[in-house]
DSSP file (Angstrom, degrees, kcal/mol; ACC not computed):
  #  RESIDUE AA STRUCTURE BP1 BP2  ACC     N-H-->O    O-->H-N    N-H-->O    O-->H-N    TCO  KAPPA ALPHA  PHI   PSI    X-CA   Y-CA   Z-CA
    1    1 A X     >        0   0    0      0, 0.0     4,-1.8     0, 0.0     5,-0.3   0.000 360.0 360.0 360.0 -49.9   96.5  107.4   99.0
    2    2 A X  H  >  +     0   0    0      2,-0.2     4,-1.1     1,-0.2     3,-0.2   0.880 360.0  54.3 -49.3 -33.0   98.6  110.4   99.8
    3    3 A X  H  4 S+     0   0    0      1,-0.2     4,-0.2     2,-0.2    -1,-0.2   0.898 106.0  56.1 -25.5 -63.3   99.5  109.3  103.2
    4    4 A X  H >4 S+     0   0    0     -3,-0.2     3,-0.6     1,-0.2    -1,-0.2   0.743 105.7  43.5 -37.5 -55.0  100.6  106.5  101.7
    5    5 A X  H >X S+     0   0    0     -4,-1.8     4,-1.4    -3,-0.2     3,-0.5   0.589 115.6  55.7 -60.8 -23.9  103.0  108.0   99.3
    6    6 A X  T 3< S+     0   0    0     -4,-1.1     4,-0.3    -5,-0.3    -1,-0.2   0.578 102.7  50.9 -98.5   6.9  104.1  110.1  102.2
    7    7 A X  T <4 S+     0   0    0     -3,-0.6    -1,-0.3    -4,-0.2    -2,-0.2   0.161 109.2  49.3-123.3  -5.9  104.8  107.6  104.3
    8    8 A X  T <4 S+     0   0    0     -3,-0.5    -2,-0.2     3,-0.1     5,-0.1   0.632 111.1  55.0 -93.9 -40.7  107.2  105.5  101.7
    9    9 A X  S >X S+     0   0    0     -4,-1.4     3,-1.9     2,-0.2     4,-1.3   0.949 108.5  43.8 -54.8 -52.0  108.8  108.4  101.2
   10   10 A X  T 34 S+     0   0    0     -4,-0.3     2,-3.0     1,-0.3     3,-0.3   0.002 110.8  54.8 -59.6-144.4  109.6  109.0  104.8
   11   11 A X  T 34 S+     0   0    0      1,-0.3    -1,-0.3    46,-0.1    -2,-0.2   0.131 107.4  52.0 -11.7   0.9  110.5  105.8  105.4
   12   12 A X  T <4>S+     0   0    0     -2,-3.0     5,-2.9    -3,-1.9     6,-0.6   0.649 104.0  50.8-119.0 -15.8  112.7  106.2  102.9
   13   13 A X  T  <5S+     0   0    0     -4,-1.3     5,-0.2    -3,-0.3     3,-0.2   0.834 111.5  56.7 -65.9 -47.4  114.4  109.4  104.1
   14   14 A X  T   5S+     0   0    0      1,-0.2    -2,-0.2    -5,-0.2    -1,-0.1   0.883 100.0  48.8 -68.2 -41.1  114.7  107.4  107.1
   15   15 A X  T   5S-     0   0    0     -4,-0.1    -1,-0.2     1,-0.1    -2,-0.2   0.627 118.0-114.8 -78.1  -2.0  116.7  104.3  105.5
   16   16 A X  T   5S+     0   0    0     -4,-0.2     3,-0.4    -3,-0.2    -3,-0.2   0.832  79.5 130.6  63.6  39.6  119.1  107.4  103.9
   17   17 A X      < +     0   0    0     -5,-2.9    -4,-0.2     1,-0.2    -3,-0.1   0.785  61.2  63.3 -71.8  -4.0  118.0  106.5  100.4
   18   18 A X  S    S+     0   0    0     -6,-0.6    -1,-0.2    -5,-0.2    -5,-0.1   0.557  79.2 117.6-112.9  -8.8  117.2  109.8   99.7
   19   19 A X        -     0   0    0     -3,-0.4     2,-0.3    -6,-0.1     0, 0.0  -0.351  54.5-147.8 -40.8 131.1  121.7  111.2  100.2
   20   20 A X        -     0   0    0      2,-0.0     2,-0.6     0, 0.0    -1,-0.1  -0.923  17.8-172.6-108.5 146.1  122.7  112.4   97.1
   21   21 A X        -     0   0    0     -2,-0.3     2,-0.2     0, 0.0    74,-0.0  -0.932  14.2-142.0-119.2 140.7  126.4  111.6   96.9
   22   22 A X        -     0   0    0     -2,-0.6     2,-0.1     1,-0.1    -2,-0.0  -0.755  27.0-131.6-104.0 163.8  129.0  113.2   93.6
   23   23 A X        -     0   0    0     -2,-0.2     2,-0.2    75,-0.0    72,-0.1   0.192  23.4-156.4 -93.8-149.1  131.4  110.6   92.6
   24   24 A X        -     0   0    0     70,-0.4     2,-0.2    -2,-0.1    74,-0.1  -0.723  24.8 -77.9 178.1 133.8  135.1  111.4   92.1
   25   25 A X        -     0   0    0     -2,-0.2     2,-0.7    73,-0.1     0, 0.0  -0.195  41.5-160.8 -25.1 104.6  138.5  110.2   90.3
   26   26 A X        -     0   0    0     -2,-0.2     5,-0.1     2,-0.0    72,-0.1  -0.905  17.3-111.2-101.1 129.7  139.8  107.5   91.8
   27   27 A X     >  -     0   0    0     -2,-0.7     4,-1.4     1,-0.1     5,-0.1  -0.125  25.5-122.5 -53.5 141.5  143.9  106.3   91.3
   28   28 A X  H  > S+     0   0    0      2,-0.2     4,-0.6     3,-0.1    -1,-0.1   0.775 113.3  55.7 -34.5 -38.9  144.5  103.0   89.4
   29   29 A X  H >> S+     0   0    0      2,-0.2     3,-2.9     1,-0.2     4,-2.4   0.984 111.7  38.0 -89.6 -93.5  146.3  101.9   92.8
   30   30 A X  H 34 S+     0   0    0      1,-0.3    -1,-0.2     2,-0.2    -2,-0.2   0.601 117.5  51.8 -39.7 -15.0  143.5  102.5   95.0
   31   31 A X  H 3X S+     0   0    0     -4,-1.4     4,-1.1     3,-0.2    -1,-0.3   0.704  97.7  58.6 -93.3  -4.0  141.0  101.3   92.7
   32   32 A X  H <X S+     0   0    0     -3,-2.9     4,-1.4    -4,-0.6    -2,-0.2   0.715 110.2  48.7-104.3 -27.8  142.3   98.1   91.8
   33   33 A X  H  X S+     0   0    0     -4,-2.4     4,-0.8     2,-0.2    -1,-0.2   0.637 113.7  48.0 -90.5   4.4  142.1   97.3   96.0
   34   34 A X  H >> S+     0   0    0      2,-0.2     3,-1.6     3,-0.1     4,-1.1   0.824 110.5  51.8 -89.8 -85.9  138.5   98.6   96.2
   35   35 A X  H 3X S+     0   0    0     -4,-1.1     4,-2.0     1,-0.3    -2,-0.2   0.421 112.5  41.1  17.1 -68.2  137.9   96.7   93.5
   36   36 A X  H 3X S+     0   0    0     -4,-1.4     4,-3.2     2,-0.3    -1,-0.3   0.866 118.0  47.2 -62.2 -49.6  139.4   93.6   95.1
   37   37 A X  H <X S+     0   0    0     -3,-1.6     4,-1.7    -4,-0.8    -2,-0.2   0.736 105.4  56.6 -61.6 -34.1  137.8   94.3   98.3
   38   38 A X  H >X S+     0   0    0     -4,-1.1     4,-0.8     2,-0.2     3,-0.5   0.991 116.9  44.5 -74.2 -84.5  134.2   95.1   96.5
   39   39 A X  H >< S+     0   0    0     -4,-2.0     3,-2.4     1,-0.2    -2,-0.2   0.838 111.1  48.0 -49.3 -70.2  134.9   91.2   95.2
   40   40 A X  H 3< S+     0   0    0     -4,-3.2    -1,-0.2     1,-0.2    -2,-0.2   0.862 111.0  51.9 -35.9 -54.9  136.1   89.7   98.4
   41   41 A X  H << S-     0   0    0     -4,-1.7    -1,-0.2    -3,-0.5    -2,-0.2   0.520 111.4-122.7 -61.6  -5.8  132.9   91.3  100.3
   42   42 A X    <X  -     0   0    0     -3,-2.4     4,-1.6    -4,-0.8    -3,-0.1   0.960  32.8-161.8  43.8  85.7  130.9   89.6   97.6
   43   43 A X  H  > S+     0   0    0      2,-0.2     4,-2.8     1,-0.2     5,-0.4   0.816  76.7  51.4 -86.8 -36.1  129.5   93.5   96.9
   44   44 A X  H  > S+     0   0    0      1,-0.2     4,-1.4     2,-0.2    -1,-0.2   0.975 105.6  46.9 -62.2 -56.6  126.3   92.0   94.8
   45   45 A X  H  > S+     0   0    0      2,-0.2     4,-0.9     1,-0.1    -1,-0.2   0.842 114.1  50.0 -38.6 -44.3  125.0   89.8   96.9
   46   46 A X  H >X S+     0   0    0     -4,-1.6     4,-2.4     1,-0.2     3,-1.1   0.942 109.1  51.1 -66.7 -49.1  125.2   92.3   99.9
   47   47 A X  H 3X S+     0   0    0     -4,-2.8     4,-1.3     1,-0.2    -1,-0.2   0.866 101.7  62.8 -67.8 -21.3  123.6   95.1   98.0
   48   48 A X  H 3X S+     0   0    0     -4,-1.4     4,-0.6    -5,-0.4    -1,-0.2   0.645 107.2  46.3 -65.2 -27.9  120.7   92.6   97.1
   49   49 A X  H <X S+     0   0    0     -3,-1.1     4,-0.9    -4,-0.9     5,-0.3   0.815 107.2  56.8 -76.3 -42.3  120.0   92.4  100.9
   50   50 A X  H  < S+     0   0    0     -4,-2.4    -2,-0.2     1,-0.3    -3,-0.2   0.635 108.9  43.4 -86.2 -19.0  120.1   95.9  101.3
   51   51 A X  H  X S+     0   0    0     -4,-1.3     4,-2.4    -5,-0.2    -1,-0.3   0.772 112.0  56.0 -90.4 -13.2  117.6   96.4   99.0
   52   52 A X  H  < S+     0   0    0     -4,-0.6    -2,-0.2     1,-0.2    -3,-0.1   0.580 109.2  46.0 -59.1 -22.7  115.7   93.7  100.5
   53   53 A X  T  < S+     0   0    0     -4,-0.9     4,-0.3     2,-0.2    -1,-0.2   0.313 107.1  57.8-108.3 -18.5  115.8   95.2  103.8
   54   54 A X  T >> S+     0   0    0     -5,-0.3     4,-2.2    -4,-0.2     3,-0.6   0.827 107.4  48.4 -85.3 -42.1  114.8   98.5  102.6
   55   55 A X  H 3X S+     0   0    0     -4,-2.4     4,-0.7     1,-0.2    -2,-0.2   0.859 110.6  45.5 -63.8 -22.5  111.8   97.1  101.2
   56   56 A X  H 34 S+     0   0    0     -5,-0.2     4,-0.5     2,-0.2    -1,-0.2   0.554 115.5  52.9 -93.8  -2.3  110.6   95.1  104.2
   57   57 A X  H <> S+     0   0    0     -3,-0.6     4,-2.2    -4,-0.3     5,-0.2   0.813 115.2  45.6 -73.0 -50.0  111.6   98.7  106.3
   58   58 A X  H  < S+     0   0    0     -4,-2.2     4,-0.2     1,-0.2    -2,-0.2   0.627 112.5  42.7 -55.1 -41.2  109.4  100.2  103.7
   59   59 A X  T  X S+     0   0    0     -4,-0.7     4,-2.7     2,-0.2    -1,-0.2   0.637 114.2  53.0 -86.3 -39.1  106.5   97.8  103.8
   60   60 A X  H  > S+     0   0    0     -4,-0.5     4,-3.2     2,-0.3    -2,-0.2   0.937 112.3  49.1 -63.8 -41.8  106.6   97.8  108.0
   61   61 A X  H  X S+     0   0    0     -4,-2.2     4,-1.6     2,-0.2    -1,-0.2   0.849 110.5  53.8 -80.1 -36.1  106.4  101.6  107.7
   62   62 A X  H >> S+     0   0    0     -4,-0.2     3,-1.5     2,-0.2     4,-0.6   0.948 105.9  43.7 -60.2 -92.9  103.6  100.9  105.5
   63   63 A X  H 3< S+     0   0    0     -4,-2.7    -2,-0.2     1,-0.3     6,-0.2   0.854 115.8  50.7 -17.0 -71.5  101.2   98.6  107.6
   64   64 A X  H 3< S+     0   0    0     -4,-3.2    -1,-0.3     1,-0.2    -2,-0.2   0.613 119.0  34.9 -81.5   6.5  101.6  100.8  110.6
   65   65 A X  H << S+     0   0    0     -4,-1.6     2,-0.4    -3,-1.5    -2,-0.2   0.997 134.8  33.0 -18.9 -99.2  100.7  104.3  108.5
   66   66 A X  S  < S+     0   0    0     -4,-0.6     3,-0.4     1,-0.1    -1,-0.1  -0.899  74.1 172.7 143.1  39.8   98.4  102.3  106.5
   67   67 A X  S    S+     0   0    0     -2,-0.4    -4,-0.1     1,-0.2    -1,-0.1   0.953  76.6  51.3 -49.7 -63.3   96.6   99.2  108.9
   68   68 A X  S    S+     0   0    0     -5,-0.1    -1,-0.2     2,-0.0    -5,-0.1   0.847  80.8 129.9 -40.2 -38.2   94.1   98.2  106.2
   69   69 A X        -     0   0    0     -3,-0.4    -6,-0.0    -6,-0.2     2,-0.0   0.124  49.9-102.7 -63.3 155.1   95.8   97.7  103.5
   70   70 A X     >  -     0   0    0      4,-0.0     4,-1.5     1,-0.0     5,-0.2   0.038   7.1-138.0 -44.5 154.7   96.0   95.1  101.3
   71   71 A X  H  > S+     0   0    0      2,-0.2     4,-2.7     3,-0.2     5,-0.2   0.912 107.8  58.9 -88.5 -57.1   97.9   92.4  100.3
   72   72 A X  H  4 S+     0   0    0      1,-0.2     4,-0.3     2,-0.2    -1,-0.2   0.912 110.4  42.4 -40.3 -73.4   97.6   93.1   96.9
   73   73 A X  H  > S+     0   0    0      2,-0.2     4,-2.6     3,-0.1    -1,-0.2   0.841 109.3  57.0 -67.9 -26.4   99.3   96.8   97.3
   74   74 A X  H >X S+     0   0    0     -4,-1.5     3,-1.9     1,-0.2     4,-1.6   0.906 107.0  53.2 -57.2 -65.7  102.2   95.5   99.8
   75   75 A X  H 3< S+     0   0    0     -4,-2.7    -1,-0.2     1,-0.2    -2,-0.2   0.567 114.1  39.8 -49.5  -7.2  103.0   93.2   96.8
   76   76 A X  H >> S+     0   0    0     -4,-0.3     4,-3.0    -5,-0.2     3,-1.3   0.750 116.8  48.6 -93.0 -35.8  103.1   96.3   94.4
   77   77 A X  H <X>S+     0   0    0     -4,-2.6     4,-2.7    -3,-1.9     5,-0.6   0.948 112.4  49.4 -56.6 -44.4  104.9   98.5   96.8
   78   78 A X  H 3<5S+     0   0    0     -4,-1.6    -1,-0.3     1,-0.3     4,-0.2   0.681 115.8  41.0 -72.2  -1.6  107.5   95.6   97.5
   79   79 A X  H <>5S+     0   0    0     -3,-1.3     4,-1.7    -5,-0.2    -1,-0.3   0.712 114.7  55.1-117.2 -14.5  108.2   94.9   93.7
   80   80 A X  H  X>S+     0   0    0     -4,-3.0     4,-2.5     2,-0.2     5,-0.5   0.950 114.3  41.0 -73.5 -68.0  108.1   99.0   93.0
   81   81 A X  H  X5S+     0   0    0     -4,-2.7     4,-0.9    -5,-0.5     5,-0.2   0.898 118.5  43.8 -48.2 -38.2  111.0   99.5   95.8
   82   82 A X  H  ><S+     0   0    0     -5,-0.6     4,-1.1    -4,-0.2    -1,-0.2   0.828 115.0  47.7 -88.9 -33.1  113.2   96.5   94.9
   83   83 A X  H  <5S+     0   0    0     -4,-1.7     4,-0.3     2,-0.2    -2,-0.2   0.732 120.4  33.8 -81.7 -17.3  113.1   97.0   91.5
   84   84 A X  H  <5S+     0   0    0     -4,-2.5     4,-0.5     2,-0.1    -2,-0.2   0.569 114.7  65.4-110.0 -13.2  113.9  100.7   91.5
   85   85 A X  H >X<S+     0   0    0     -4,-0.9     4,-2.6    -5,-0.5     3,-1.5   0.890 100.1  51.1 -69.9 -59.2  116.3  100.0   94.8
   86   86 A X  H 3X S+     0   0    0     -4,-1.1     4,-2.8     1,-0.3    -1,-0.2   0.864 106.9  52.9 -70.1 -13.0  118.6   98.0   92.8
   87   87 A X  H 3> S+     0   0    0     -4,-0.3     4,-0.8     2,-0.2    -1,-0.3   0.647 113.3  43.2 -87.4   2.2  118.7  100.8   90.3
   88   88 A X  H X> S+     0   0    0     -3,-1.5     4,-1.2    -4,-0.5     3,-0.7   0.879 107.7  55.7 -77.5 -66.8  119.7  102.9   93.1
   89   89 A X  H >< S+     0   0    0     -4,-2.6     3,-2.8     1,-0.2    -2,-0.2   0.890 114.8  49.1 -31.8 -88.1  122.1  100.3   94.5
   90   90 A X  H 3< S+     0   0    0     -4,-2.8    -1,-0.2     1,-0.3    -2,-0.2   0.272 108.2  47.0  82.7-151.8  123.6  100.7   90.7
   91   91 A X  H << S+     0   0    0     -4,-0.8    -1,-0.3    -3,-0.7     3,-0.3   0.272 113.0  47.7 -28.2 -41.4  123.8  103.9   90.5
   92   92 A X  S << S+     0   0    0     -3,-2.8    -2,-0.2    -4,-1.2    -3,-0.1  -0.010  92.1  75.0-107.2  19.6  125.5  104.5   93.9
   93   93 A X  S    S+     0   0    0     -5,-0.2     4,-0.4     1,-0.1    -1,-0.2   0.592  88.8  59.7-108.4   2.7  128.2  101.8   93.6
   94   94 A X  S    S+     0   0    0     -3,-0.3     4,-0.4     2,-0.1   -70,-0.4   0.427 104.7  51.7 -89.8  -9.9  130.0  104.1   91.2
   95   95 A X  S  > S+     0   0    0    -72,-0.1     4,-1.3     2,-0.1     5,-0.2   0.554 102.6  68.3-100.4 -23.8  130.0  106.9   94.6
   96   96 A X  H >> S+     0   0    0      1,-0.2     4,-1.6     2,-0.2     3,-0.9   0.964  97.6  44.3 -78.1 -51.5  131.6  103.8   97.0
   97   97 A X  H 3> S+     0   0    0     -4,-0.4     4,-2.8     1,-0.2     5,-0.4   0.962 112.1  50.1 -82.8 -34.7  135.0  103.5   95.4
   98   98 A X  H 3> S+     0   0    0     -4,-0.4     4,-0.7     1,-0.3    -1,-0.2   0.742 116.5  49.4 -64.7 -27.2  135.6  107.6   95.3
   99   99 A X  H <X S+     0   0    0     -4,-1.3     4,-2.7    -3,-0.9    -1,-0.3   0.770 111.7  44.9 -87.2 -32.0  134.5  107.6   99.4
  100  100 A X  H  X S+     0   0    0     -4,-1.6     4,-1.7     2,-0.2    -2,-0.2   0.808 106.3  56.6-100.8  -8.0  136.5  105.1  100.3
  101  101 A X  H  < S+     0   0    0     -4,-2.8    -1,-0.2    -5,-0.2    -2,-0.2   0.842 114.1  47.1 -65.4 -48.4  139.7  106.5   98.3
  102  102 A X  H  < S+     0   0    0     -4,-0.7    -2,-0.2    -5,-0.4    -3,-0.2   0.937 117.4  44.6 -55.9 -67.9  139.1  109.6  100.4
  103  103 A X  H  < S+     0   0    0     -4,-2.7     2,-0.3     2,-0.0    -2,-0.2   0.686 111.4  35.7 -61.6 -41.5  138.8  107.7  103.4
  104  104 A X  S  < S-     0   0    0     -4,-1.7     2,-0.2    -5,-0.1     4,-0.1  -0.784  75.5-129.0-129.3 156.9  141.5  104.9  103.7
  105  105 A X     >  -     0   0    0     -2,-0.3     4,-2.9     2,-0.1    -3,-0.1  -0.604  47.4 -90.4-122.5 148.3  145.4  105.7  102.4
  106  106 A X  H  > S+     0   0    0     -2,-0.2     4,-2.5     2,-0.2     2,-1.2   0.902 126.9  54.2 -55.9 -40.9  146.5  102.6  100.0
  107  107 A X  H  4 S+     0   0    0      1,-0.2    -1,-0.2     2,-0.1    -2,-0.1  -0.815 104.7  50.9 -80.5 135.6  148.0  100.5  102.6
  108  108 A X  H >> S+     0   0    0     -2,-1.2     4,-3.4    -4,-0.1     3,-2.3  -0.687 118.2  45.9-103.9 -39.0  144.8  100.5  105.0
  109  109 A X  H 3X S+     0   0    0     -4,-2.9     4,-4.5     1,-0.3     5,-0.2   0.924 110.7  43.1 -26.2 -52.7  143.2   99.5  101.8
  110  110 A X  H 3< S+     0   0    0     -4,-2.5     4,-0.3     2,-0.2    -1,-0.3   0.399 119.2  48.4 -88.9  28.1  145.8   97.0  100.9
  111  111 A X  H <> S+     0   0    0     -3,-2.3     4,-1.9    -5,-0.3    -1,-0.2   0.711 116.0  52.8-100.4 -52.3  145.5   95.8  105.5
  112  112 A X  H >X S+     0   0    0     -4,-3.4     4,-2.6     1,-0.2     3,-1.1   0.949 107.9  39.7 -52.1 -56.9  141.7   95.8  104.6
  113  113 A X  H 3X S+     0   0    0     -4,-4.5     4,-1.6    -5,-0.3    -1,-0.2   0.856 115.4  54.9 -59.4 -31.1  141.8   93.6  101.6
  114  114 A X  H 3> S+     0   0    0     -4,-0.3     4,-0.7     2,-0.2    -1,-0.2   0.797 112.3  51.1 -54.8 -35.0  144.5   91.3  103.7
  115  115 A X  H X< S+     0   0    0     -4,-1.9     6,-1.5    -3,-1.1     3,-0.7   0.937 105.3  47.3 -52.5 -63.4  141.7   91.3  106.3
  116  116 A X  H 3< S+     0   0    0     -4,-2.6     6,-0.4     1,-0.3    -1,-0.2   0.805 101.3  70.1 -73.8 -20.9  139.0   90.3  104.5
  117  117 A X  H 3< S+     0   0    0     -4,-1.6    -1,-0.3    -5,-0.3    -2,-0.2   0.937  86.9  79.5 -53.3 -36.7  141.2   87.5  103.0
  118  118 A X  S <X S-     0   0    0     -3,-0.7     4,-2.0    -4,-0.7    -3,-0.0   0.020  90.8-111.5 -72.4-173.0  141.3   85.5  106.3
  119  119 A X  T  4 S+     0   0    0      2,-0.2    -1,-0.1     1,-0.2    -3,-0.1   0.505 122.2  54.7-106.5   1.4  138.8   83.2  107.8
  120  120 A X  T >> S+     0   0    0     -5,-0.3     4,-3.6     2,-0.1     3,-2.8   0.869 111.0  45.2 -66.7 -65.0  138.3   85.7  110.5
  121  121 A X  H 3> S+     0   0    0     -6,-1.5     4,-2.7     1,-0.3    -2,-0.2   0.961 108.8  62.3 -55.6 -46.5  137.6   88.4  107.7
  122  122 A X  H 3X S+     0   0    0     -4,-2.0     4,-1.2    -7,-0.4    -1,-0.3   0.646 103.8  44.9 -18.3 -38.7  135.4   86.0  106.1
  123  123 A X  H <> S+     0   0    0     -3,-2.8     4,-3.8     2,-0.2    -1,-0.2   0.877 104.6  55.5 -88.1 -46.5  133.3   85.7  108.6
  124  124 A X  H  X S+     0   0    0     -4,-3.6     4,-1.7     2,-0.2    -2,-0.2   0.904 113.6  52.3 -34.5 -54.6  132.8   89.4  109.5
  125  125 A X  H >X S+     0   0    0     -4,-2.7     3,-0.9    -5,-0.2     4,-0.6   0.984 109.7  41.5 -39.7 -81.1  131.9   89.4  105.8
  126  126 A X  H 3< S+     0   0    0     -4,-1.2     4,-0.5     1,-0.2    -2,-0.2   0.904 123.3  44.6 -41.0 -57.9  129.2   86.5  105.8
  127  127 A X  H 3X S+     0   0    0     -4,-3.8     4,-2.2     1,-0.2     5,-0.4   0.522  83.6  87.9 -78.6  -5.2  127.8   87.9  109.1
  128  128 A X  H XX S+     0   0    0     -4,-1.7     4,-3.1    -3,-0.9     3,-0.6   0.996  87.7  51.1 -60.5 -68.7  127.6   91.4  108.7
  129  129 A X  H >< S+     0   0    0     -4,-0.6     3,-3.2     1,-0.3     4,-0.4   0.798 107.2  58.7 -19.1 -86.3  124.2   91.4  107.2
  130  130 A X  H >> S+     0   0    0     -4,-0.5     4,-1.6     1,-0.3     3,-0.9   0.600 105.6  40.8  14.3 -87.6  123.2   89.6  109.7
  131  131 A X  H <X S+     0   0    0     -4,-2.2     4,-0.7    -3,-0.6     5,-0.3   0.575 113.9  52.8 -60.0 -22.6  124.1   91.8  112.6
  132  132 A X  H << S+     0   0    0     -3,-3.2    -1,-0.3    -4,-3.1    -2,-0.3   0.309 110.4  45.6-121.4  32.9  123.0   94.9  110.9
  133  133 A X  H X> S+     0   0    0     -3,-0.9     4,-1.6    -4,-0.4     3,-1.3   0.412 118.9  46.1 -91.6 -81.6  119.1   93.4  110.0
  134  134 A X  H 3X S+     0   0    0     -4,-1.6     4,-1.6     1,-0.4    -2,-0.2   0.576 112.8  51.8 -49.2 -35.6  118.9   92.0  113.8
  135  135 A X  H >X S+     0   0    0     -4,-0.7     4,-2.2    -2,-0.3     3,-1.4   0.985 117.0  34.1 -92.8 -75.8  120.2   95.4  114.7
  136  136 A X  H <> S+     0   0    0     -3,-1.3     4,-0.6    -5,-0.3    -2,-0.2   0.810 112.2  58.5 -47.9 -23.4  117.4   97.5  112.7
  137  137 A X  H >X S+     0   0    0     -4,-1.6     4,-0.6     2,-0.2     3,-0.5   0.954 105.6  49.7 -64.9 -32.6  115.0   95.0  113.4
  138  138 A X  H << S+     0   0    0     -4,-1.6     3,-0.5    -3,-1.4    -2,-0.2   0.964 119.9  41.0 -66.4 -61.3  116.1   96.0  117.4
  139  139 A X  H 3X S+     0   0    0     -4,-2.2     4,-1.0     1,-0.2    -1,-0.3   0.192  91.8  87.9 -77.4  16.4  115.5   99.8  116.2
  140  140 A X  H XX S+     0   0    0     -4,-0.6     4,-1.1    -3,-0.5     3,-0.9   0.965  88.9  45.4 -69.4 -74.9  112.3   99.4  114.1
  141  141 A X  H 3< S+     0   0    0     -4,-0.6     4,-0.3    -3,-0.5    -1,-0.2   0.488 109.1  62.1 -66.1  -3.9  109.7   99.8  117.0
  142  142 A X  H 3> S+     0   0    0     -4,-0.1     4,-2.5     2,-0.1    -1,-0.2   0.699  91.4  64.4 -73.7 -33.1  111.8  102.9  118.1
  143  143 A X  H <X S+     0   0    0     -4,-1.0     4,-2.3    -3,-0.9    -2,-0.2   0.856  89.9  60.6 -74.0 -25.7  111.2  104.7  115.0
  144  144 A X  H >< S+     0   0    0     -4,-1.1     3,-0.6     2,-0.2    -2,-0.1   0.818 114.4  40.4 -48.4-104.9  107.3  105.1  115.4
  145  145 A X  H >> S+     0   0    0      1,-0.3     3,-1.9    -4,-0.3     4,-1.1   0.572 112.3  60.2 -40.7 -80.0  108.3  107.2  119.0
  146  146 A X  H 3X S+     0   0    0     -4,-2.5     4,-2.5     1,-0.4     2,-1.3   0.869 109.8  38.3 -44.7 -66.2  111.0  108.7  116.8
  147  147 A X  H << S+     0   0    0     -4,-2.3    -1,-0.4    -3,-0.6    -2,-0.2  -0.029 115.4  49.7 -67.1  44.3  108.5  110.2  114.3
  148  148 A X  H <> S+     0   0    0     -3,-1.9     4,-1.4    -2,-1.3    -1,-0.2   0.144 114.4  38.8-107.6 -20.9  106.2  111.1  116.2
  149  149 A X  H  X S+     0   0    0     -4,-1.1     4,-2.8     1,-0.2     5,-0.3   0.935 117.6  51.1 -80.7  -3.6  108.1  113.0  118.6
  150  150 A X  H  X S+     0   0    0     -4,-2.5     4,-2.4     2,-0.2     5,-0.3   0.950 116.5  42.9 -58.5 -56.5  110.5  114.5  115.8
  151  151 A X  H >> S+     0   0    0     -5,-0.5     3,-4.3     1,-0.3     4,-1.1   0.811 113.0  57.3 -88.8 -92.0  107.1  115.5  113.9
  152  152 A X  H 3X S+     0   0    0     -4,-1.4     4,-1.9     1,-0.3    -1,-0.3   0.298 115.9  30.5  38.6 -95.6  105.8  116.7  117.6
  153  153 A X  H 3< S+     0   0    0     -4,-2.8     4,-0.5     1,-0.3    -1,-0.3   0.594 114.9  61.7 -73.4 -18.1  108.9  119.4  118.3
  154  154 A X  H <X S+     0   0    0     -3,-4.3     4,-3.1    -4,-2.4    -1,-0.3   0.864 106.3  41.0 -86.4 -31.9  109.1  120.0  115.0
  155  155 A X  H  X S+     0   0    0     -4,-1.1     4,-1.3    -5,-0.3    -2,-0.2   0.985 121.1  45.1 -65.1 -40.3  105.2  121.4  114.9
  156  156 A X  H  X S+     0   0    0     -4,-1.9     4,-1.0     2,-0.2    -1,-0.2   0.616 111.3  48.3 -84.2 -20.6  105.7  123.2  118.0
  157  157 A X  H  > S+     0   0    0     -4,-0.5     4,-1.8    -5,-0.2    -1,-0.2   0.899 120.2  41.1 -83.2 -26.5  109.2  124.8  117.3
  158  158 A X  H  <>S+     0   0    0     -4,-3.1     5,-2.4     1,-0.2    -2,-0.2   0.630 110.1  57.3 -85.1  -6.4  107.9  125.9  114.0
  159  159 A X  H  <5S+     0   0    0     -4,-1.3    -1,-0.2    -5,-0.2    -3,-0.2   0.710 106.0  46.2 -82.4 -28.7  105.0  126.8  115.3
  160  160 A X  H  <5S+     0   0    0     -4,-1.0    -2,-0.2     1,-0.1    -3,-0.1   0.823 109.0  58.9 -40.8 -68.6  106.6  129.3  118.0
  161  161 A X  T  <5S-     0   0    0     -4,-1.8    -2,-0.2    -5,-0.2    -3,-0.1   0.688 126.8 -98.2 -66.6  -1.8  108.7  130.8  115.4
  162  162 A X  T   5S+     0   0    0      1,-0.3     2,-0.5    -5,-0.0    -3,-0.2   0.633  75.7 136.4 108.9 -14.5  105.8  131.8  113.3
  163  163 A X      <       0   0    0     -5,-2.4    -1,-0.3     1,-0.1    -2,-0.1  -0.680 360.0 360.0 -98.7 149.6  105.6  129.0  110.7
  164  164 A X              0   0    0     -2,-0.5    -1,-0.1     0, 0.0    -5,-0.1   0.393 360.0 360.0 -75.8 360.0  102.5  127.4  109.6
């Protein structure tokens, strides 16, 4: 069973749940087009995927860890992850407006929200999800290689230097 736990935890390290982010003051100006932009992008739905796709990352990581396992324990794992993922989700939507205030000057905000208004942006919108599960799904069966040779170079570099 530790394996197990250490292996949701990576996998969760991996999906970058594990960033801690501080929030920040944001201006009336700039929040009121995050704000808008967070509506247009239909911000709820989207985060509802994203925890949805961190639990089936979670679960994948799980099976190949973890071959035996049960049906019985995916179905706890998945309701453990999704339910404590949307309090993460949250928690960290209060961190979104403070990054992106930082990031974009009012007008690319107010170009962005103009964006997302059109039937172009619309789509970009609808499909993003999309594209970025198809796109992880692509990198999924890379990350097995990636952990093992990461854990690999990592025994052998620390293992040179003197660490256990």
């Amino acid at each position: 069973m530790p394996h197990l736990i250490r292996s949701i935890v990576f996998a969760f390290a991996l999906c970058g749940a594990l960033s801690p982010v501080q929030a920040q003051e944001v201006p009336a100006e700039k929040q009121a087009l995050i704000d808008r932009m967070m509506a247009l992008m239909n911000i709820d739905d989207t985060m509802d995927q994203v925890v949805q796709v961190m639990s089936q990352q979670v679960v994948e990581t799980v099976k190949r860890t973890s071959p035996g396992i049960k049906q019985e324990a995916l179905d706890i794992i998945v309701e453990v992850v999704e339910e404590e993922g949307r309090v993460l989700v949250a928690q960290s939507m209060g961190d979104v407006a403070p990054i992106m205030a930082k990031v974009y000057t009012t007008d690319e905000l107010e170009q962005l929200v103009e964006f997302y208004e059109t039937p172009l942006g619309q789509k970009a919108l609808k499909t993003m999800p999309q594209v970025m599960q198809e796109a992880q799904s692509r990198m999924q069966p890379r990350l097995q290689g990636f952990q093992q040779r990461v854990a690999a170079k990592l025994q052998q570099r620390l293992e040179a230097a003197g660490h256990q």
